[in-house]
C-alpha positions as CSV (number, residue, x, y, z in Angstrom):
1,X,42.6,-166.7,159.5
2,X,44.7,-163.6,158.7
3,X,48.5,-163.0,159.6
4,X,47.7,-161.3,163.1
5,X,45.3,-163.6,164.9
6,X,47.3,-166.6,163.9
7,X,50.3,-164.7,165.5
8,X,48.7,-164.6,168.4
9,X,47.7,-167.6,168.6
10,X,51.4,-169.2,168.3
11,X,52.7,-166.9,171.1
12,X,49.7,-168.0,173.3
13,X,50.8,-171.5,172.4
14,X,54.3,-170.3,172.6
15,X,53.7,-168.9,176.1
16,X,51.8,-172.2,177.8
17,X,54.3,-174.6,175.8
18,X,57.2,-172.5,178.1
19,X,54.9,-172.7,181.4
20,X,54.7,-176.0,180.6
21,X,58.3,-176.8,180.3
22,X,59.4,-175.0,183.4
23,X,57.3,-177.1,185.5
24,X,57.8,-180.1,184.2
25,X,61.6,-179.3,184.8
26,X,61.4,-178.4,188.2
27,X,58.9,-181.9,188.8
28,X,61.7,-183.8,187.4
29,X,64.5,-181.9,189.5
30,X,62.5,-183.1,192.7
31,X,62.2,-186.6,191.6
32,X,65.7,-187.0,190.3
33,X,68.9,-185.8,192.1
34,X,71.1,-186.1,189.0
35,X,68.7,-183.7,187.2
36,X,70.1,-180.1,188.9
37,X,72.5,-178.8,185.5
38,X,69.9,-176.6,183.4
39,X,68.1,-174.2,184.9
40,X,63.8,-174.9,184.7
41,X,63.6,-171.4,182.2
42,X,66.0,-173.2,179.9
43,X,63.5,-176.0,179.1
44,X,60.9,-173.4,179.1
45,X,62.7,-171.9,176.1
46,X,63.6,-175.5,174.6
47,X,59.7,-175.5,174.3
48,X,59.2,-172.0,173.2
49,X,61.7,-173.0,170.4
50,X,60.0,-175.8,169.0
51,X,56.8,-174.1,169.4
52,X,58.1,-171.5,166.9
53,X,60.8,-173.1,164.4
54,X,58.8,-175.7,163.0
55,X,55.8,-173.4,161.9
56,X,58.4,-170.3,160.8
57,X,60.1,-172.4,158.4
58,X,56.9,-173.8,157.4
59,X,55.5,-170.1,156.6
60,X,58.7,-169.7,154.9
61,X,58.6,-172.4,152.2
62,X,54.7,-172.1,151.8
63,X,55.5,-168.0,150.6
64,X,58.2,-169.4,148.6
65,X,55.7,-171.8,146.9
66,X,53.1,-168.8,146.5
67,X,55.9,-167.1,144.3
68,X,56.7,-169.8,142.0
69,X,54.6,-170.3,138.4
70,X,52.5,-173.5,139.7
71,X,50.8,-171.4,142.3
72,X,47.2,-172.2,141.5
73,X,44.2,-170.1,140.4
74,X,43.5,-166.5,142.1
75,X,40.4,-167.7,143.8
76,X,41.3,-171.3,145.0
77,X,44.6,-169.5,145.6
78,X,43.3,-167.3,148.1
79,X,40.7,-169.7,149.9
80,X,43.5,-172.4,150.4
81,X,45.9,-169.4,152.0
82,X,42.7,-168.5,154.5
83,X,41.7,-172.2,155.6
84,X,44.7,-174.9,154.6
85,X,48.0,-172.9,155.8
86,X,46.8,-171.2,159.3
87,X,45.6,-175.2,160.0
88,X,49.2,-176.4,158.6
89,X,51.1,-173.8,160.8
90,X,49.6,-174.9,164.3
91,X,49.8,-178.1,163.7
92,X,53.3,-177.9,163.1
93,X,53.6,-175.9,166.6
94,X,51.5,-178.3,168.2
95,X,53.3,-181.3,167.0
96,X,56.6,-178.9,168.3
97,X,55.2,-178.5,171.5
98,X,54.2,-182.3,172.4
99,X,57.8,-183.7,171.3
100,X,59.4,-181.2,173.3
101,X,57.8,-181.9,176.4
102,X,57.8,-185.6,175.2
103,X,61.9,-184.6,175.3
104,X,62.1,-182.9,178.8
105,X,64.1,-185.6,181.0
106,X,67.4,-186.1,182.9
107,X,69.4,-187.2,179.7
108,X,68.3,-184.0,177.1
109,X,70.8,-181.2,176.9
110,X,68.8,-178.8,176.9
111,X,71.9,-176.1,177.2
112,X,73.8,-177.4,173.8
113,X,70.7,-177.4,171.9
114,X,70.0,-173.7,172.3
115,X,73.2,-172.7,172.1
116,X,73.6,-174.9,169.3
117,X,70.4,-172.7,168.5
118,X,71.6,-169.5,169.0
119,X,74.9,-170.1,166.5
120,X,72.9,-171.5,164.1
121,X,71.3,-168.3,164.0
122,X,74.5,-165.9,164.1
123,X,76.0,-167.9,161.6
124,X,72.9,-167.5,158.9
125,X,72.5,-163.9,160.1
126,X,76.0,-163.2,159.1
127,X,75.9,-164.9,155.9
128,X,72.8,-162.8,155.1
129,X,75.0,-159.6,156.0
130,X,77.7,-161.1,153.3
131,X,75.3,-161.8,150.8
132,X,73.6,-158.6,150.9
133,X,77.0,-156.6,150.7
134,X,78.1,-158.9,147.4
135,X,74.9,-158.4,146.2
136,X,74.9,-154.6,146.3
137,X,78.4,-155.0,144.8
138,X,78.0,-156.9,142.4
139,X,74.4,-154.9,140.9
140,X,76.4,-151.9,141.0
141,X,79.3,-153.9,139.4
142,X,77.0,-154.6,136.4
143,X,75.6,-151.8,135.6
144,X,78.9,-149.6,135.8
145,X,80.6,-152.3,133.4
146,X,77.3,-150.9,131.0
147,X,78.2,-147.3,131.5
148,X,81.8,-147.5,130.1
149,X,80.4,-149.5,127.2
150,X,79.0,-146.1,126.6
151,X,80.9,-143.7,128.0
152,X,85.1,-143.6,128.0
153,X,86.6,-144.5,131.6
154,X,89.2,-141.4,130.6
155,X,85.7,-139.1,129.9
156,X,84.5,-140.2,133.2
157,X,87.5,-140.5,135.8
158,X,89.4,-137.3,134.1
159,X,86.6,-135.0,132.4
160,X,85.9,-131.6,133.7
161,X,82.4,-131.1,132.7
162,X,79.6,-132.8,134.1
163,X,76.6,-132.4,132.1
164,X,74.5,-135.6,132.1
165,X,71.1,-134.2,130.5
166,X,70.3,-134.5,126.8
167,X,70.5,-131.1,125.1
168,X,67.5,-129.4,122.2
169,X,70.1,-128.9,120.0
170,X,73.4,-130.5,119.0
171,X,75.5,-127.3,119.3
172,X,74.7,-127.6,123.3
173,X,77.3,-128.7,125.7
174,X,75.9,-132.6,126.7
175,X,74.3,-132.9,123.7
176,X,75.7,-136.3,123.6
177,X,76.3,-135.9,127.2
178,X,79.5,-134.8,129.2
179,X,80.0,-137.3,132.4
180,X,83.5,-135.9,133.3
181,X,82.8,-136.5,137.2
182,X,86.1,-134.2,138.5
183,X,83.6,-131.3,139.4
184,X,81.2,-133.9,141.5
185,X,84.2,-135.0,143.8
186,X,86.1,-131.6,143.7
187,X,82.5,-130.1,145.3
188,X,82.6,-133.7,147.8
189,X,86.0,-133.2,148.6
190,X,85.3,-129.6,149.5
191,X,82.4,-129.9,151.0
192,X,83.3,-132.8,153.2
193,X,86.7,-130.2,154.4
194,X,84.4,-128.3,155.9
195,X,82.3,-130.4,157.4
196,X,85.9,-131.6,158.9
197,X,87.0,-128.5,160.1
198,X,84.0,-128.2,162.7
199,X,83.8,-131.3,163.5
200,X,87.0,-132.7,164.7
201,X,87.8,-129.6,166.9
202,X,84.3,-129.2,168.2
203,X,83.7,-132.9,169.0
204,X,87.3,-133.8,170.4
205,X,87.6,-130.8,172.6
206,X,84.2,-131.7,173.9
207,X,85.2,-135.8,174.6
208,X,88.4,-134.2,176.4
209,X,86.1,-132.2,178.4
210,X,83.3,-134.7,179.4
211,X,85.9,-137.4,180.0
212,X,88.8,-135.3,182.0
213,X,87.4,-132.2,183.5
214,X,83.6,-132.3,184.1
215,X,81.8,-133.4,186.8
216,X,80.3,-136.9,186.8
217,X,77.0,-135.0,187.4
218,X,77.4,-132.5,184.6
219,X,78.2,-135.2,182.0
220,X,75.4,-137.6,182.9
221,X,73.1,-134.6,182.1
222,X,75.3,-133.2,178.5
223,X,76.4,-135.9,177.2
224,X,72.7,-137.3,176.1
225,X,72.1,-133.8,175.1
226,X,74.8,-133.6,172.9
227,X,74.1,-137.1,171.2
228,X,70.2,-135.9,170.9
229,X,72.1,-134.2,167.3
230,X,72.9,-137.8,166.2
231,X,69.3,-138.5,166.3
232,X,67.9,-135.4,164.4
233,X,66.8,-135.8,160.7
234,X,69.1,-135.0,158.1
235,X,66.0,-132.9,156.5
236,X,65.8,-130.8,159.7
237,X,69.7,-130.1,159.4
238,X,69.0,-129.7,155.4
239,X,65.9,-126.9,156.5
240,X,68.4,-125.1,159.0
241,X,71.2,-125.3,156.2
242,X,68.9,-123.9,153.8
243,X,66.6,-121.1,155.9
244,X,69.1,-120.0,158.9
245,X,72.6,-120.6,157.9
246,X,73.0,-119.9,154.1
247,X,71.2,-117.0,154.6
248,X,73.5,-115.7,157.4
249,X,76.6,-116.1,155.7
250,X,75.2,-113.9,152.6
251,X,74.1,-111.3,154.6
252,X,77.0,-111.2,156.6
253,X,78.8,-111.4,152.6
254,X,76.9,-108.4,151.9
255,X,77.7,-106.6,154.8
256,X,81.5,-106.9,154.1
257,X,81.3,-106.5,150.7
258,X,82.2,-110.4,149.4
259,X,79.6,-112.1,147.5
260,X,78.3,-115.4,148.9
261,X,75.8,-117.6,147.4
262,X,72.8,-118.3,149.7
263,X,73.6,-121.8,148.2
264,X,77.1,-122.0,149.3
265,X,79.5,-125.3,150.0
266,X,80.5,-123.1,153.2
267,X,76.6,-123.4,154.3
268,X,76.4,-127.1,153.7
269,X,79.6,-127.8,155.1
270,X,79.3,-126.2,158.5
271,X,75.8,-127.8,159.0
272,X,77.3,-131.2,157.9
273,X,80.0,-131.0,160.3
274,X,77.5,-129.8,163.2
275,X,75.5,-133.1,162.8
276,X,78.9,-135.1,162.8
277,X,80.1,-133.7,165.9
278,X,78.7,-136.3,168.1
279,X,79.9,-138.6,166.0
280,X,83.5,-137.8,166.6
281,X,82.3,-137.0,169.7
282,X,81.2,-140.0,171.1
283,X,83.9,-142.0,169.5
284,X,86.7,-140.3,170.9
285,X,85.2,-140.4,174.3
286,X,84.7,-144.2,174.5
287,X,89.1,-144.0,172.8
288,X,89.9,-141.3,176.0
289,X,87.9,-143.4,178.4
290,X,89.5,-146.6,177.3
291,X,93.1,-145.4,178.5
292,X,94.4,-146.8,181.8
293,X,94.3,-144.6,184.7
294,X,97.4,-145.5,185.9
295,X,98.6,-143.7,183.1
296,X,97.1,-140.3,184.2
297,X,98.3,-141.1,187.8
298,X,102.0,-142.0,186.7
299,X,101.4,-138.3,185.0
300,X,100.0,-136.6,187.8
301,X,103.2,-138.1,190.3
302,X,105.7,-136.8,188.2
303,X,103.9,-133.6,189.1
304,X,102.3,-132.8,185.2
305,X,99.2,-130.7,185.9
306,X,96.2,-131.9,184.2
307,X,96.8,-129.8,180.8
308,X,99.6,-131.5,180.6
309,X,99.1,-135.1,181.1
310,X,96.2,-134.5,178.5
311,X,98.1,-132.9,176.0
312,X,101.6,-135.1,176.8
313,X,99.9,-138.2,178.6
314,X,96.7,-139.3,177.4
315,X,95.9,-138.0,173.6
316,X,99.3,-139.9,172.2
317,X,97.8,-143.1,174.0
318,X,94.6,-142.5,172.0
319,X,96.0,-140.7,168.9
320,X,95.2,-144.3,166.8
321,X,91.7,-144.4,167.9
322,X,90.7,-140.7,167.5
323,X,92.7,-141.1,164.2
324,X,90.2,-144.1,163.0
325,X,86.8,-142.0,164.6
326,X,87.8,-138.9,162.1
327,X,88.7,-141.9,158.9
328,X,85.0,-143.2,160.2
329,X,83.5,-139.4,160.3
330,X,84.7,-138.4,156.6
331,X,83.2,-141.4,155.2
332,X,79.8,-140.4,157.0
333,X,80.1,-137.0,155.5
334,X,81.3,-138.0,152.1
335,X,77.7,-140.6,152.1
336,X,75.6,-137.4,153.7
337,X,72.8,-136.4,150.8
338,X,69.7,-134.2,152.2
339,X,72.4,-131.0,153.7
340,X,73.6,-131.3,150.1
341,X,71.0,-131.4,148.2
342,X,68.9,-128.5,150.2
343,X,72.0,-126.6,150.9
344,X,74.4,-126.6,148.0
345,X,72.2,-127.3,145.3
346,X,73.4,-129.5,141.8
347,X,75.3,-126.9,139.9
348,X,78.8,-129.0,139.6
349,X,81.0,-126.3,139.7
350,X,84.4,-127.3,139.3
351,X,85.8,-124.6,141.7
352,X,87.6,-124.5,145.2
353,X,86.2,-121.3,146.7
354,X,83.9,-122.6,149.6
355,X,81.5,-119.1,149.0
356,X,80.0,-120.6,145.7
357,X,77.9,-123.2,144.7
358,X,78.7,-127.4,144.4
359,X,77.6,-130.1,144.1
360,X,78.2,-134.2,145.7
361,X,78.3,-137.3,144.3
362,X,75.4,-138.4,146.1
363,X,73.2,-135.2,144.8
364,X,73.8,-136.4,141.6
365,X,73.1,-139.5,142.0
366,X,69.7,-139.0,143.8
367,X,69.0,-136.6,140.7
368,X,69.6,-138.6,138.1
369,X,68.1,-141.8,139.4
370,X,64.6,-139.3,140.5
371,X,61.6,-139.5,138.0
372,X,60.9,-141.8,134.9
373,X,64.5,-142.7,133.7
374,X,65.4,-145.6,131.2
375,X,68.0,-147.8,133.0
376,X,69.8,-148.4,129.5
377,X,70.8,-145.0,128.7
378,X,74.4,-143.6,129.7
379,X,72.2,-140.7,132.1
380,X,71.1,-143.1,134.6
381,X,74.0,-145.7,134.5
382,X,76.2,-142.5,135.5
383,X,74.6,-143.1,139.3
384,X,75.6,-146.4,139.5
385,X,79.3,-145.8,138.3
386,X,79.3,-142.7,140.7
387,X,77.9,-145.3,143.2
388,X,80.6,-147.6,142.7
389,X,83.5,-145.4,143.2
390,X,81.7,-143.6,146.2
391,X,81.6,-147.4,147.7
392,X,85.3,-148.0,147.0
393,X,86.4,-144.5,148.5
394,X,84.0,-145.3,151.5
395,X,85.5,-148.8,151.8
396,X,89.2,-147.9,151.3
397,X,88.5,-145.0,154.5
398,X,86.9,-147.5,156.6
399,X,89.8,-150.0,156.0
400,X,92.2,-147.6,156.9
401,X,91.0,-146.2,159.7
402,X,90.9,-150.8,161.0
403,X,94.4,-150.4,160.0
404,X,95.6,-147.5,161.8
405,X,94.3,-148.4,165.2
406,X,95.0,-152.1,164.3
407,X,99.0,-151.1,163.8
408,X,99.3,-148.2,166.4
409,X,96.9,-149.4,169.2
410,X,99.0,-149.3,172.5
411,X,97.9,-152.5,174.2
412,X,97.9,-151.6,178.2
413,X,97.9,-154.1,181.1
């Protein structure tokens, strides 16, 4: 039996085992009078729950086995997967479904075992989340460790050439290659200004409008409309960067007379910070919305007109958390890749002029981990140092934006 049908079949199982249960709760509630606590649909689920567990972890350690060196021949292999495990799997969720209804009485607490349940599974889905993070940590740990074996930590944190790629001949700069990574977050650092500069005007101007001055009818109506730009691909944004607004920006260069790249840092940053906008957006209007209306109404009796309740009233109350939403929005633009790579291009130019052409951390990394690469060469462990520093820089924004709204949060009655 393949994966599907026996699927099927345990939520058909799954599905009587809970009709089951809820009547056989509500039979017992009419003979007994001290049987009224859970609800029937609880016992239903008490059912569905041991309809399921049992044959899950089953299906678990059978995979597990498949994986191990004493797996058995191909052939047998396969015809023991087809016949022995589907019979194994629902007979453990037939055995799950008789001793739960075997269970159903006036003395099971059927509450405290599913939320028992339930905590169980928070707690392993949490240490999943914990394990994956060290994990990544520690892979990228390694292999950085393996890139300064090869490569200076003064080369790397204080060069000003980046030039990974072997050279033809030994009198070409990177020969040897030159990994000095001050150009890649120079171009970031620019790059992610930008993006800064239209997004924290655009998106907090428009959370103080949606949340003080329009309409409940107009902002049921823009507000989705304006988060539909959180849900478009970074490609399509990457396209538009690429087509539409690097374009404009050198013909308008070439109309005035100043020479812009069609490839410019201005191009990619401007897009960038038009796709972060309703992320700064929507966080500062959940911070506005948050503060106390008594507040605006102490503010409006002292005879403040709305301007100025905003401007004197409400944006000091929710300096801390707009202040965390921008930390939170530059570490989304400084992790952005696709604007980058289709706007900006991957000439690391050490340079400060927003007109010209730079590079991220994160283009490099996508180009230098693309294609057949050899995971013990100083070219390809570059990407996971870069990694590793991008992760700490990402990390040390996130934890000071916790800390700013932890340590100025105003904490209203």
């Amino acid at each position: 039996m393949s994966f599907y049908p026996l699927l099927i079949v345990l939520l058909l199982m799954s599905a009587v085992g809970y009709w089951f249960g809820s009547k056989k709760a509500l039979g017992a509630v009419r003979k007994s009078t001290n049987f009224i606590t859970p609800r029937p649909h609880q016992f239903g689920l008490y059912v569905v729950i041991w309809a399921l567990v049992p044959p899950i972890l089953l299906g678990a350690i059978w995979i597990l086995m498949q994986v191990t060196p004493l797996q058995m021949e191909v052939g047998l292999s396969q015809q023991v997967n087809r016949v022995l495990f589907p019979v194994i799997v629902l007979l453990a969720a037939g055995g799950g479904l008789y001793f739960s209804l075997q269970k159903i009485g006036p003395d099971l607490k059927v509450r405290k075992t599913i939320e028992g349940l339930v905590y169980i599974v928070l707690i392993l889905a949490s240490i999943i989340s914990i394990l994956t993070t060290i994990g990544i940590v520690l892979s990228l740990l390694f292999e950085t460790i393996q890139f300064f074996k090869k490569v200076p930590m003064s080369e790397f944190f204080f060069g000003l050439t980046w030039s990974p790629q072997t050279a033809l001949r030994a009198d070409q700069v990177g020969s040897s290659g030159a990994f000095g990574s001050i150009p890649l977050f120079t171009g970031t650092l620019l790059i992610t200004c930008i993006a800064m500069c239209v997004a924290v005007p655009l998106g907090l101007l428009s959370a103080i409008y949606m949340t003080e001055y329009a309409s409940q009818r107009f902002r049921s109506v823009v507000k989705p409309m304006l988060e539909i730009l959180a849900g478009i691909p970074t490609v399509v944004y990457g396209f538009f960067a690429a087509l539409t607004v690097g374009v404009f920006f050198r013909d308008i260069g070439d109309a005035i007379g100043i020479d812009i790249v069609s490839e410019s840092a201005l191009a990619a940053g401007v897009v960038m910070g038009m796709m972060i906008i309703p992320f700064v957006s929507s966080l500062s209007d959940d911070i506005i919305m948050a503060v106390p209306q008594s507040l605006r109404d102490g503010s409006y009796g002292l005879g403040a007109t709305k301007s100025e309740t905003v401007r004197n009233v409400i944006l000091p109350a929710a300096l801390p958390g707009i202040v965390g939403a921008v930390l939170l929005a530059v570490s989304r633009a400084i992790g952005e890749t696709m604007i980058v790579v289709m706007a900006a291009g991957f000439a690391a130019n050490l340079t400060a002029n927003p007109l010209e052409a730079v590079t991220t951390v994160t283009v490099q990394i996508v180009g230098l981990l693309v294609g057949d690469q050899e995971f013990d060469s100083a070219k390809t462990l570059a990407a996971f140092a870069l990694a590793l520093v991008l992760f700490i820089v990402t990390l040390c924004l996130n934890v000071i934006a916790l800390l700013v709204v932890r340590k100025y949060r105003e904490k209203y009655d």
